[in-house]
C-alpha positions as CSV (number, residue, x, y, z in Angstrom):
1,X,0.0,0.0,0.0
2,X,1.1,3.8,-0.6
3,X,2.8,5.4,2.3
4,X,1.6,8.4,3.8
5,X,4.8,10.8,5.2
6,X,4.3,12.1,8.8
7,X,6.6,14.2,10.5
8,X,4.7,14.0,14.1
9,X,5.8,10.7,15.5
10,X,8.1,7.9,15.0
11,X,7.3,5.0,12.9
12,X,6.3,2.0,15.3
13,X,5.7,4.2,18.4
14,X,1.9,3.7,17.4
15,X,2.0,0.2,17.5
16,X,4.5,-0.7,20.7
17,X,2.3,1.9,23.0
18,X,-1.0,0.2,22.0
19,X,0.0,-2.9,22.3
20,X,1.6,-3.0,25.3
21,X,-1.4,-1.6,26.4
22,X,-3.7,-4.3,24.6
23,X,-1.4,-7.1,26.6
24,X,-2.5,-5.3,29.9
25,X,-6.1,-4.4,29.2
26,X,-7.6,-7.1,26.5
27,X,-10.9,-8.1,27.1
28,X,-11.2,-11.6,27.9
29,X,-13.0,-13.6,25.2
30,X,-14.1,-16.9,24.3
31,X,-12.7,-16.7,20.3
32,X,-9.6,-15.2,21.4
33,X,-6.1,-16.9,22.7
34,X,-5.0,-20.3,21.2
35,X,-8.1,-21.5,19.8
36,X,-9.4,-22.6,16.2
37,X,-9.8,-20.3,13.4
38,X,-13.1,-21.4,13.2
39,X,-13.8,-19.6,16.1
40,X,-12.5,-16.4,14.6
41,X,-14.5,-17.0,11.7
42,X,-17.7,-17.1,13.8
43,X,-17.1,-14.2,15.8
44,X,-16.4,-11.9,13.4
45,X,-19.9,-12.5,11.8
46,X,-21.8,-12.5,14.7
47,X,-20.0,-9.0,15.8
48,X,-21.2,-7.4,12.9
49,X,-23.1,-4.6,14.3
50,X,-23.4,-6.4,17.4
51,X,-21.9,-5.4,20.7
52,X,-19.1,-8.0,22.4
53,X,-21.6,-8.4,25.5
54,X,-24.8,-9.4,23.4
55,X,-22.7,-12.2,21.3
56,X,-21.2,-14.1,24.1
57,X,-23.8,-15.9,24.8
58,X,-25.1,-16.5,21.6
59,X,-21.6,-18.1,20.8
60,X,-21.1,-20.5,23.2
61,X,-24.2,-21.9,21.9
62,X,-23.4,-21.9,18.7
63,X,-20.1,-23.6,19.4
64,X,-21.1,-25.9,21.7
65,X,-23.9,-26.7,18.5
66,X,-21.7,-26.8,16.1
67,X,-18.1,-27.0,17.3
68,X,-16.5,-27.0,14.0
69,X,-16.9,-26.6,10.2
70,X,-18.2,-29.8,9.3
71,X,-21.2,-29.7,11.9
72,X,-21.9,-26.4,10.7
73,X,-22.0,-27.6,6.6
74,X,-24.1,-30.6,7.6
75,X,-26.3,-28.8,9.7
76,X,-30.2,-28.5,9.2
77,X,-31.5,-25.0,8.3
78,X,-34.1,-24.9,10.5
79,X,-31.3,-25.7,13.3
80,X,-29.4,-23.3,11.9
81,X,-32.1,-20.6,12.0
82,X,-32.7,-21.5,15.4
83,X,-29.5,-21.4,17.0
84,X,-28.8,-17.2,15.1
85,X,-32.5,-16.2,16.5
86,X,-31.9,-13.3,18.1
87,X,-28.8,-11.9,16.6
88,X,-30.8,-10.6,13.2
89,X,-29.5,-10.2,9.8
90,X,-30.1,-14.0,9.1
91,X,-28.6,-14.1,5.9
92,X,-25.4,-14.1,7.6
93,X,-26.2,-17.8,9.0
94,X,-27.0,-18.9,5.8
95,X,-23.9,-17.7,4.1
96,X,-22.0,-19.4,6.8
97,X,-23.1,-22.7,6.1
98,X,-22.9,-22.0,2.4
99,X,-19.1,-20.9,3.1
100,X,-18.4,-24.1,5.8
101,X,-19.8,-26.5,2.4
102,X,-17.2,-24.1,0.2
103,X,-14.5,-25.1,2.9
104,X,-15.3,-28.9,2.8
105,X,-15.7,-28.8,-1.1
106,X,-12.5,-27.0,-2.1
107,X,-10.3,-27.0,1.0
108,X,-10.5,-30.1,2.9
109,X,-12.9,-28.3,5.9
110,X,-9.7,-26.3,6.8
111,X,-10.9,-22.3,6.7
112,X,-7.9,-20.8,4.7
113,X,-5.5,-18.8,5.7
114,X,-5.0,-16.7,2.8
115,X,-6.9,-12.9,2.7
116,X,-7.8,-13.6,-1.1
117,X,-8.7,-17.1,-1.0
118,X,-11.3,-16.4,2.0
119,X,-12.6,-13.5,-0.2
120,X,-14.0,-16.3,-2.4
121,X,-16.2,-17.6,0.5
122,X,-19.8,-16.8,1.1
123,X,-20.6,-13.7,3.1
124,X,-17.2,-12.5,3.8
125,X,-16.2,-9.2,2.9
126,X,-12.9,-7.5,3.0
127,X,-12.6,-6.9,6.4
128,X,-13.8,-10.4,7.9
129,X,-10.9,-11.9,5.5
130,X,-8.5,-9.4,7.1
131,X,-9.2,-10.4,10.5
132,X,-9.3,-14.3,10.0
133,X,-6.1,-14.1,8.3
134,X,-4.4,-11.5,10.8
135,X,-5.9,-13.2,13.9
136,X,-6.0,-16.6,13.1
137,X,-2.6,-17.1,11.2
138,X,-0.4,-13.4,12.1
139,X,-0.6,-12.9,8.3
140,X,-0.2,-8.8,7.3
141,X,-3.9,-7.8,6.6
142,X,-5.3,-4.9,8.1
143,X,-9.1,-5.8,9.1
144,X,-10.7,-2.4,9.3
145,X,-14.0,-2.2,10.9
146,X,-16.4,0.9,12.4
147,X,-14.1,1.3,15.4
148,X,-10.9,0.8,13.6
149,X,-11.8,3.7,11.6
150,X,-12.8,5.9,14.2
151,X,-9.3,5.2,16.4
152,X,-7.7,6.0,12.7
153,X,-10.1,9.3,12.1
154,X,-9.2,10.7,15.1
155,X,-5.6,9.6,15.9
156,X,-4.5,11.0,12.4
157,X,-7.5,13.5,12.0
158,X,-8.8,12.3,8.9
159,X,-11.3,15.0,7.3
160,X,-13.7,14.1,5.4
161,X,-16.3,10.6,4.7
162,X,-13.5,8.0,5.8
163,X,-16.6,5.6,5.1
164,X,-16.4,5.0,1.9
165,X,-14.3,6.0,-0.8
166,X,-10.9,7.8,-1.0
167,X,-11.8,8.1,2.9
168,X,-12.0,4.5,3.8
169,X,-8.8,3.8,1.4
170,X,-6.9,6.5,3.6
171,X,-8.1,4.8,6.7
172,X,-6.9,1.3,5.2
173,X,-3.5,2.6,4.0
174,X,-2.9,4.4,7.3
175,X,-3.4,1.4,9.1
176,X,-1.4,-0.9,7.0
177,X,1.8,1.5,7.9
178,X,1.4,1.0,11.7
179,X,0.4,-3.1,11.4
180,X,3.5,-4.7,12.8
181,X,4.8,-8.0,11.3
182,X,4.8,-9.9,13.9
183,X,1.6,-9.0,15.7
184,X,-0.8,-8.0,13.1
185,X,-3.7,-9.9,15.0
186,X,-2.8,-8.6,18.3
187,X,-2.5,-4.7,16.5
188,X,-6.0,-5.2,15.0
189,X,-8.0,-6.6,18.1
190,X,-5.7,-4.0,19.7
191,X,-7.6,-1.3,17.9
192,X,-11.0,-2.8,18.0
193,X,-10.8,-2.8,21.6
194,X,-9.8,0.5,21.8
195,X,-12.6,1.5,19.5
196,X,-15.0,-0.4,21.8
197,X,-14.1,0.7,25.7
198,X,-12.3,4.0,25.2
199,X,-12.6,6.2,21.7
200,X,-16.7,5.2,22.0
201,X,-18.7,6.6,19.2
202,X,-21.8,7.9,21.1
203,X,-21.1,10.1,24.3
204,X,-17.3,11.8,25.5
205,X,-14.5,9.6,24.2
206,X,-11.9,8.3,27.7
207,X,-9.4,10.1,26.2
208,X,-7.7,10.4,29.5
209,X,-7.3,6.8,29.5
210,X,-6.2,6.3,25.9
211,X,-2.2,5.0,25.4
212,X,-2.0,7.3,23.0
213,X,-3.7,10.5,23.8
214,X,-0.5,12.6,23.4
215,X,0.0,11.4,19.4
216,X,-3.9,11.2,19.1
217,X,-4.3,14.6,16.5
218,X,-7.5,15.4,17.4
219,X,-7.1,15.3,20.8
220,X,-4.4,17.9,20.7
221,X,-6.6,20.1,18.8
222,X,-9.5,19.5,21.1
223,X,-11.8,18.4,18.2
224,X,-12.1,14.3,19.1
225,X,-16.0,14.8,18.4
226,X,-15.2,16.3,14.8
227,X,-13.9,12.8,13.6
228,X,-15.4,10.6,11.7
229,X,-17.5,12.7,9.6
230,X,-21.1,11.9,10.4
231,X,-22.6,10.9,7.3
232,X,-26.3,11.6,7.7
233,X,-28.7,9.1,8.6
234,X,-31.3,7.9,6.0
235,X,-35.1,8.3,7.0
236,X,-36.7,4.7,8.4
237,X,-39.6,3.8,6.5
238,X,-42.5,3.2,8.8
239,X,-44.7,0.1,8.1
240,X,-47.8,-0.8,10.0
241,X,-49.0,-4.8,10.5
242,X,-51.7,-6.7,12.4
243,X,-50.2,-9.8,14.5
244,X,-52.9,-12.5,15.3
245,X,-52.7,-14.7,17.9
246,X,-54.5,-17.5,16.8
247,X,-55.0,-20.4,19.4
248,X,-57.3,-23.5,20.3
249,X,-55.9,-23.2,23.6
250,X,-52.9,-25.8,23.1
251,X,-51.4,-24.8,19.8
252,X,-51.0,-21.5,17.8
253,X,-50.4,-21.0,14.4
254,X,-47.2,-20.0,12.5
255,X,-46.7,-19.3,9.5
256,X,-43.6,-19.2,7.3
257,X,-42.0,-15.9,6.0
258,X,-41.9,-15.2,1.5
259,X,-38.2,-16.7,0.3
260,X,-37.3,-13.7,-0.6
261,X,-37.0,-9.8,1.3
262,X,-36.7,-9.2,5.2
263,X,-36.4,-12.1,7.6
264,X,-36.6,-14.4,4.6
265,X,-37.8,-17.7,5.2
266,X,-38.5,-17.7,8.8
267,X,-41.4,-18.0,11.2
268,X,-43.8,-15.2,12.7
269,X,-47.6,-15.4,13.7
270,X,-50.0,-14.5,10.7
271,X,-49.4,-11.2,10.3
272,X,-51.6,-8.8,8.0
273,X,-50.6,-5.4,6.1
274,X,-51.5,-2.7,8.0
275,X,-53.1,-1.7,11.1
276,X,-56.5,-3.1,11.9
277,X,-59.4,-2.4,13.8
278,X,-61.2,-5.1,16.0
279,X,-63.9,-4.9,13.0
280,X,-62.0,-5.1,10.2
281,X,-60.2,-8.1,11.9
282,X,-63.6,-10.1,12.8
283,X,-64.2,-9.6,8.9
284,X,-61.3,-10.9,7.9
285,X,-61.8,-13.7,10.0
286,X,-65.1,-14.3,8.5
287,X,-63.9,-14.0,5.0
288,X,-61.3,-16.5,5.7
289,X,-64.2,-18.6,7.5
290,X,-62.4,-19.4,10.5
291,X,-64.5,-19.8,13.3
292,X,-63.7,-17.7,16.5
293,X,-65.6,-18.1,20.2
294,X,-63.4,-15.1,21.5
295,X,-61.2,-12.3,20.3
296,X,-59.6,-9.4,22.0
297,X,-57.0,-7.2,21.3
298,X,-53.2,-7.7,22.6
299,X,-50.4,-5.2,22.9
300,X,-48.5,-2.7,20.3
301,X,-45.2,-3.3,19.4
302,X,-42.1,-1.4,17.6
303,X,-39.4,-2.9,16.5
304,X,-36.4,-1.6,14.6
305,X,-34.8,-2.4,11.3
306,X,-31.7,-0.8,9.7
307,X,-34.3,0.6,6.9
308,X,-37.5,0.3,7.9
309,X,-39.4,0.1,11.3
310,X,-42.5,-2.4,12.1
311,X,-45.4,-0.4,14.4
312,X,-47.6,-3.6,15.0
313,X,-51.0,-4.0,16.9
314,X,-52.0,-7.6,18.3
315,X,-54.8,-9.7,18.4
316,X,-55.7,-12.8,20.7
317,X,-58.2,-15.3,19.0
318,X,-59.4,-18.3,20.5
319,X,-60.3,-20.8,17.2
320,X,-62.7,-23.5,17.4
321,X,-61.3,-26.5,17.7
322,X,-61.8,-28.1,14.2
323,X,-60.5,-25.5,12.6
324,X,-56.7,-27.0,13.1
325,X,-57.7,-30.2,11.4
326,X,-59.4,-28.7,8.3
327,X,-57.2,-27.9,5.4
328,X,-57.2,-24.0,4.8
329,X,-55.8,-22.0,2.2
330,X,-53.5,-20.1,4.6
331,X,-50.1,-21.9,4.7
332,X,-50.4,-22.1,8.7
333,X,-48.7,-24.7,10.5
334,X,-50.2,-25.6,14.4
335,X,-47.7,-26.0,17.2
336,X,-47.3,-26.6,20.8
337,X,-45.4,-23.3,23.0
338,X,-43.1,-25.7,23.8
339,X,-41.8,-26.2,20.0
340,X,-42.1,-22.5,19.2
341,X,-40.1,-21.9,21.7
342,X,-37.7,-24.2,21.3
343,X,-37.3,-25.9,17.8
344,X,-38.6,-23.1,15.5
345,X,-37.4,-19.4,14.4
346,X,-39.3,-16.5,15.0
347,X,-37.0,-13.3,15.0
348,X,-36.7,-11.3,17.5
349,X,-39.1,-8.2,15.6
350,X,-41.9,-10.6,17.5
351,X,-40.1,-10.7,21.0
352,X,-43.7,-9.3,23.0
353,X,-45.6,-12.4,21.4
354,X,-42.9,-15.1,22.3
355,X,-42.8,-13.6,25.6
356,X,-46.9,-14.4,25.8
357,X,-46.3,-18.0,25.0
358,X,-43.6,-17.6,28.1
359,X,-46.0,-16.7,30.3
360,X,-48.7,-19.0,29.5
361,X,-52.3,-18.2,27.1
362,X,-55.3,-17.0,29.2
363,X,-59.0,-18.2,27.8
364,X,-61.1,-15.2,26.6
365,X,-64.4,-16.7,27.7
């Protein structure tokens, strides 16, 4: 990569301050130290815009699930599902077992070690390549990610969208000139941990506690909130649905997402286009002929997307019983709370209604 002159500090002062303070101060984790790249690999996807604390436990499921490459290539989808509810972007769990069959297929189920041969994998990206190779096997590879660039932004003062670009290239390129040889891994969790504990992104960075507040650029010129750029957030588009609650008491129904678009190809309850009135709902109902002997409405719910945010309003319905052996045109399937709970995945956009089941259906009447 091109080298960028400085004047300001020494070459490789960067790196020894920061990581003799990583070798004091690392964080503790379960895919770090002498373990299998596999267990890089696994972290680094689950982390995507999720914080450390959240993914712990959601790892040592998955691990103890699916300890290594193989078990996660032969595993079920529906397993698979299962075990990423609650961590979102699901797409990601598919493309790792897509990528763990690429592994078995073309590499013998060993994850490479190479940046540009696990570029060819499913689902990983630039950066996730960087850190599997740098981590995993101390190869070179800078493995830039949101905190990585803000350390960068603000330790070299970086004007301008360092997101993208010209920007992000600077960021990469200023990077690869600190990464020491022999510690490359060490250097980029180095950073990420800084990133994550001390030059936060929302609130007054620590600089006081930063190992290298006295080289940090923007620090010295009092302007650590100047840097990154923030690139201005793109409006949420607001979508309104009807959940129902359909139950004889024992089961409820479920029904399986469209292949295709958000939370593809998972489980909710029947959910219905926009926001319905106890009416409107009763005529549905009708229309559809399913017989009802109570119905009352449940509570609202918001949940959050990256693009788009879900205002929902609920329904309770108590079906006859005959209904759940009829065959009906709505692809419904009728299950115990038990294997909701437990064997099927229903994102966690529907956390209020899971949390019914929890605590156990009331009869209406």
């Amino acid at each position: 990569m091109r080298k960028i002159e400085r004047t300001w500090c020494e070459m490789g002062k960067i790196a020894k301050k920061i990581l003799e303070y990583y070798d004091k101060h690392k964080r503790d984790l379960a895919w770090r130290g002498e373990v299998p790249a596999y267990y890089t690999w696994i972290s680094e996807i689950m982390l995507q815009q999720t914080r450390v604390e959240a993914v712990k436990p959601y790892f040592a499921r998955f691990i103890e699930e699916l300890p290594n490459i193989e078990s996660l290539a032969n595993c079920e989808e529906e397993k698979l599902m299962k075990l990423w509810q609650g961590l979102g972007y699901y797409s990601r769990a598919r493309n790792l077992k897509k990528a763990a069959c690429q592994i078995v297929e073309f590499y013998g189920g060993e994850l490479p070690k190479e940046k540009k041969e696990l570029l060819h994998l499913a689902g990983i990206g630039p950066y996730t390549a960087g850190a599997i190779s740098s981590i995993a096997y101390g190869k070179k590879e800078t493995a830039v990610d949101g905190n990585v660039i803000r350390v960068m932004s603000r330790l070299f003062a970086v004007d301008g969208n360092v997101l993208e670009g010209k920007g992000r290239q600077k960021i990469e390129e200023l990077t690869y000139q600190e990464l020491p040889e022999d510690r490359a891994g060490d250097f980029n969790q180095a950073l990420m941990d800084l990133g994550a504990t001390i030059c936060i992104p929302n609130g007054a960075a620590l600089c006081h506690l930063c190992p290298l507040h006295l080289e940090c650029q923007a620090n010295l010129k009092k302007e650590v909130e100047k840097y990154p750029e923030k690139k201005k957030k793109k409006e949420r588009k607001l979508e309104r649905q009807t959940i129902l609650l359909l139950s004889d008491g024992q089961k409820f129904a479920l029904e399986k997402r469209k292949e295709k678009g958000l939370l593809a190809g998972l489980w909710q309850f029947p959910m219905l286009e926009g926001r319905l009135s106890l009416q409107e709902v009763r005529e549905y109902l009708k229309e559809k002929g399913i017989s009802y002997s109570g119905i009352e409405e449940y509570e609202p719910a918001i949940h959050i997307f990256s693009h788009v945010e879900w205002h929902m309003v609920s329904y309770i319905i108590e079906v006859e019983k005959w209904e759940i052996q009829e065959k009906r045109e709505e692809n419904f399937v009728w299950l115990s709370k038990e294997e909701i709970l437990t064997e099927y995945s229903v994102p966690s956009a529907f956390k209020v209604y899971l949390d019914y089941l929890k605590q156990g259906q009331r009869k209406l009447f």
